[in-house]
N, C-alpha and C positions, 0 to 999 in steps of 0.2 A: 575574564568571562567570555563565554562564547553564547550565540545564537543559534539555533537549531531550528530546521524544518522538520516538522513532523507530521509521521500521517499515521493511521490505524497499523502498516504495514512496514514500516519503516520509518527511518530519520539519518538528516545526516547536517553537517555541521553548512548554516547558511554564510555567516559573519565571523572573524573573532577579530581581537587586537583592536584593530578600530573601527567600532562599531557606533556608527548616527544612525536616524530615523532614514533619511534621504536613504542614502546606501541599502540599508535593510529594505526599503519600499523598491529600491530597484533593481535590488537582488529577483524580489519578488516577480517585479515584470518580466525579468530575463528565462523566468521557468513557465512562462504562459499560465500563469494562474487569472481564475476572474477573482481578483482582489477586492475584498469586502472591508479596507479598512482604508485610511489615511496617513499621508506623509506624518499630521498630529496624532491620529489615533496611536501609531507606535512611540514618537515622540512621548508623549504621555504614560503608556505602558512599557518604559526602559526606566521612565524616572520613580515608579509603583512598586508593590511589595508584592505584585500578579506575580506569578512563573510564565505563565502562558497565555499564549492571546489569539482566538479564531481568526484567520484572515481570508477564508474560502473553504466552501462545500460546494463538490459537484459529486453526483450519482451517488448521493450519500455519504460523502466522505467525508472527513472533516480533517482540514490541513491545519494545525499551530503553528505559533512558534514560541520555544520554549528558551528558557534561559538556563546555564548550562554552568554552572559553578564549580570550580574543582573544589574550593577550600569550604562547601559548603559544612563539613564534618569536621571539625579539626579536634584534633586531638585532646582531651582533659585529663589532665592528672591533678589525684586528688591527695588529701592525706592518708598515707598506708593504716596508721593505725585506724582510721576511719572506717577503712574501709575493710578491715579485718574485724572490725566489729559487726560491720553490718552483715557480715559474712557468715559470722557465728550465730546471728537474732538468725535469719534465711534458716542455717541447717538447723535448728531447735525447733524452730515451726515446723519444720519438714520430718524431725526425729519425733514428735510428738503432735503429730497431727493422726485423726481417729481413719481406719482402714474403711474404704469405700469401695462400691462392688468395680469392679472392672468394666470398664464398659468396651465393647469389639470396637473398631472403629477402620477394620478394614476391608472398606472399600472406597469406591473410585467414583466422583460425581464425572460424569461425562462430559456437561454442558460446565463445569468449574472454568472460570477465567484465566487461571493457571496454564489449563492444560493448551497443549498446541490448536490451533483452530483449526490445519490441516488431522490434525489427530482427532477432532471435535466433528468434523464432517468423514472421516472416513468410520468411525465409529457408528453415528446416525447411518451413514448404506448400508451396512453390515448387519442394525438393529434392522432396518426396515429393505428388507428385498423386491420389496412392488412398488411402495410408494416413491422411491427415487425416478420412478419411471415417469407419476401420476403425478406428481406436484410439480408447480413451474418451480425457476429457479428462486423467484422473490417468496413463494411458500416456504422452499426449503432454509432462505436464509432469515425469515420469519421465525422460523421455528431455532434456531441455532444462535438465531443475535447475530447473523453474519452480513456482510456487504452481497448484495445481489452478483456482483461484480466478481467476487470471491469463490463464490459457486458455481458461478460458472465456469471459470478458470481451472477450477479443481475438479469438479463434480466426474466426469469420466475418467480421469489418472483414482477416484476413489471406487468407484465400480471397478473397474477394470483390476484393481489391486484386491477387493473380494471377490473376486472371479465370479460376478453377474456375466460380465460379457470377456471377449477376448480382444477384441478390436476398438477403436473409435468407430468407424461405418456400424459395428453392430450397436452400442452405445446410442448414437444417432436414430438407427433406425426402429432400435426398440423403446426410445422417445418419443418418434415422432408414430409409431403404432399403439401408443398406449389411450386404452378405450375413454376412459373417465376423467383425463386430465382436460380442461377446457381453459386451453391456453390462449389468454389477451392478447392478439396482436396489433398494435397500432401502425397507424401507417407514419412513414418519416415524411419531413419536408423535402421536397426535391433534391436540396442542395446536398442535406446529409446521407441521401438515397445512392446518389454521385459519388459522392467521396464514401462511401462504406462499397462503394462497387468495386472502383478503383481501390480501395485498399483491400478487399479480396484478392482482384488479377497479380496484385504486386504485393505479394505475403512478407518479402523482405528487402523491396526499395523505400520501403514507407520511413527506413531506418536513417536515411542519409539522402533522398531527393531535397530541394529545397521546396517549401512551400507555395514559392511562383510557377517551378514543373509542376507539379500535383494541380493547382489551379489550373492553369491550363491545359493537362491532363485531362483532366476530370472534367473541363470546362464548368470550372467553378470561382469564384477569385481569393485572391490570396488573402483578405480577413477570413472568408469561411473558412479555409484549409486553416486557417493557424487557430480558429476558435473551435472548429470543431472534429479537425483528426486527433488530437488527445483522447480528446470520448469517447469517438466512433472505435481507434484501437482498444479502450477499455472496455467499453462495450460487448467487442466484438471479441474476446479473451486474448488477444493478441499481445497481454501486457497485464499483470496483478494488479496494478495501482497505477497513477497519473506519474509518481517518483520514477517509478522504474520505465515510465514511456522515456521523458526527458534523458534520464540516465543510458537510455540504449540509444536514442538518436546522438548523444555527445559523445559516447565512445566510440559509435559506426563512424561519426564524422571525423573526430581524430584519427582513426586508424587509416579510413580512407586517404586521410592527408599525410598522414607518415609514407604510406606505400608508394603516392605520387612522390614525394620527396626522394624516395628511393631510386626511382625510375633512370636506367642508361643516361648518360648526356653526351652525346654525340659532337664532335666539334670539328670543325671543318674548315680546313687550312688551305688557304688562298697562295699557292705559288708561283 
């Protein structure tokens, strides 16, 4: 059995082989989550008949973790002549059952859970060429079932792909000129005012500083940076989901650390 993290956007394998509560809970601390459960509460829910189990929502979102079975299907065989009977009772209903009118059935729900989400908001621009302008982005994902988060992320690669506009700048500015949208702005706390600064000036150190640079960067300390650059990148569309933040910071870092590995080494002989 394996354990999975899961979010609306993705998943990917937390634990397998040897999986306890302890381990799974510190799996958890290791990806920055604000953990909503306990060392017992998973304890508890590994030895249950649950599949899944909520351990964190932030900006909507909601993180599981799900349990992961290969053999949950296996195989049944039955007896052939059994089943060659029941086979025959099926086409006899079917060869004698009374003619009903046809009914059309071809078209396409938009908002269906099926379909792709990016296909689900590039569709909604397409339908609506003003209101994309007019609606904030928590309207638009109101209306769609979608993460605010998500729409924002996407919202200009979906105009831009029905040719509303041709640019991001123009995107933006026929945004931020639209007459009847009366968009909520809240003010931030200082701290997260700072760090959404600094993570504008540095679009792509945010990927691999550690969060003691950024702190004192930013002049802010290192629990705000590590509780609240997650968000602020989500927030700020610099990242789909909270997964793919962690996911880009661990791979900027590894790579960073290969190439240093790489690096001439010079050595220098004393005669």
């Amino acid at each position: 059995m394996r354990i999975l993290i899961s979010s609306e956007y993705d998943y990917e394998v937390l634990v397998e082989d040897d999986i306890t509560a302890t381990l799974i809970h510190q799996e958890l601390e290791d990806r920055i989550l604000e953990i909503e459960v306990s060392i017992s509460d998973i304890d508890e829910w590994l030895v249950s008949d649950d599949t899944t189990l909520q351990v964190s929502e932030s900006f909507g979102e909601v993180i599981c973790l799900r349990k992961d079975n290969e053999d949950d299907y296996p195989l049944v065989f039955g007896d052939y002549d059994v089943l060659c009977s029941l086979d025959d009772t099926l086409c006899g209903v079917i060869d004698n059952s009374p003619e009903v009118e046809t009914i059309d059935l071809d078209f396409i729900n938009p908002y269906e859970d099926k379909v792709d989400k990016f296909e689900r908001l590039r569709r909604w621009v397409e339908s609506h060429p003003l209101l994309w302008q007019r609606f904030s982005y928590q309207k638009i994902a109101d209306e769609l079932k979608l993460s605010q988060g998500f729409v924002r992320f996407h919202l200009c690669d979906c105009v831009i792909s029905a040719k509303y506009c041709e640019t991001e700048a123009e995107f933006n500015q026929k945004r931020a000129d639209s007459p009847t949208e009366k968009r909520v702005k809240t003010q931030p706390s200082p701290t997260i005012a700072k760090i959404s600064e600094w993570l504008n000036a540095n679009p792509h150190r945010w990927q691999y500083v550690t969060y003691k640079e950024i702190g004192e960067e930013s002049e802010t300390s290192f629990d705000a940076v590590s509780k609240n650059l997650p968000k602020v990148a989500f927030a700020e569309g610099f990242v789909s989901d909270l997964l793919a933040y962690q996911k880009t910071r661990d791979e900027s870092k590894r790579k960073r650390k290969a190439d240093k590995s790489e690096a001439p080494r010079y050595i220098i002989e004393i005669l």
